[in-house]
N, C-alpha and C positions, 0 to 999 in steps of 0.2 A: 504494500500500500504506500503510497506517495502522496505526500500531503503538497495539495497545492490551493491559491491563494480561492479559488473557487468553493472551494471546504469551507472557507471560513464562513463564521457566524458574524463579527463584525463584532463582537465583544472578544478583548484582549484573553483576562483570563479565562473562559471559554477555549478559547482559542489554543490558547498555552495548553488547557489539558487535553484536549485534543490531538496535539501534536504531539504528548508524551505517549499518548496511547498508540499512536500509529506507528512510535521510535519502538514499543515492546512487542506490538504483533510483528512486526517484520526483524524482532530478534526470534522468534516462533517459527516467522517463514521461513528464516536460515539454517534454523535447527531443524527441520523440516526438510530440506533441501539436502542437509550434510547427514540427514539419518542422525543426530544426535539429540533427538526432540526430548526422548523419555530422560534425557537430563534437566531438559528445560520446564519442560508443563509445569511440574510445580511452582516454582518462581513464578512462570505467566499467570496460573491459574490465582496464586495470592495476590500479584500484583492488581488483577484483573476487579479481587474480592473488595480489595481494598478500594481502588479506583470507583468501583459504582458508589460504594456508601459515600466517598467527598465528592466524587463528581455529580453525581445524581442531585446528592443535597445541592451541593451551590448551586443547580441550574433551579433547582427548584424554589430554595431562596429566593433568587431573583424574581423567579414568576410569582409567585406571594407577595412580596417584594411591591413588587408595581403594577399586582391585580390583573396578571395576564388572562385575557381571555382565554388561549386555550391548554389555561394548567390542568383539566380533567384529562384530557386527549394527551395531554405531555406525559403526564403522571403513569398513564396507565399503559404506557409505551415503555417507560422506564420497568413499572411492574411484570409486562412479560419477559423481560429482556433478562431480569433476574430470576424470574422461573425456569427460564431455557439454562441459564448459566447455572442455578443449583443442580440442574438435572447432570451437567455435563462435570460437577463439581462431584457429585456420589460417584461415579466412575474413578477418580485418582486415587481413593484410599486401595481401593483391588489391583491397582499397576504396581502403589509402594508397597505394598505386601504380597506380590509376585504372586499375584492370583490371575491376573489378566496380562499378557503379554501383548496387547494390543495398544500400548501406548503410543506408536508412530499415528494408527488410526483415530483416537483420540486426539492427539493435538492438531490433527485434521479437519476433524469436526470439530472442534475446540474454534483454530482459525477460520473456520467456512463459515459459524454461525456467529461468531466475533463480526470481524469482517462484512457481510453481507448487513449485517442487521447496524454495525457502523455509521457504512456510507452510507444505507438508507435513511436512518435514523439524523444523520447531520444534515444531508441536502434535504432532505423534505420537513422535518419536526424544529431541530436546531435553527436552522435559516429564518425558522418566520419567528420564532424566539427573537432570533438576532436584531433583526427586521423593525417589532415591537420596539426592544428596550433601545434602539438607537433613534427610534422618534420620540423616546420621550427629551 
């Protein structure tokens, strides 16, 4: 994934976390690339854990913030995003305990549903966020 200025939402820190997020899925994708992924996923998968709980919040902030109209629709796009991602989170405790040797496939679907639900997520939901808070 390549972050380019088209991505952005038009608010800085927005922006900034965004950009760290596309700098750790594409340590994913490399690890992925070099077959060394079952080193990586955990690091990504925490990074990832940790990322929704600040990121989520400060977008959400914001929208409380300055009464965005569409905080339900925002919110609830964050809500399945972390449904999908605990689903893919119960799968890593069976790889560290070598019960599942399918961790290359895992950090696969790991980055497929990361990734996809991203870029979607930023050009279509983030943008009109962005949009909002720079008219006020």
């Amino acid at each position: 994934m390549e972050w380019t200025e088209d991505l952005s939402v038009g608010i800085r820190t927005i922006d900034e976390q965004h950009k760290e997020l596309f700098l750790k899925i594409n340590d994913l994708v490399a690890a992925i690339k070099q077959k060394t992924c079952k080193y990586k996923i955990g690091d990504v998968v925490k990074f990832l854990e940790d990322y929704i709980i600040f990121h989520f919040g400060e977008e959400e902030k914001y929208m409380q913030e300055h009464n965005y109209p569409g905080y339900l629709k925002h919110r609830e796009q964050h809500r399945k995003f972390i449904e999908n991602f605990n689903r893919l989170k119960q799968e890593l405790p069976k790889l560290e305990g070598g019960k599942n040797p399918g961790s290359y496939d895992l950090s696969v679907e790991t980055n497929q549903v990361v990734v996809d639900w991203i870029l979607d997520h930023i050009v279509r939901i983030d943008r009109d966020l962005g949009k909002f808070l720079q008219r006020l």
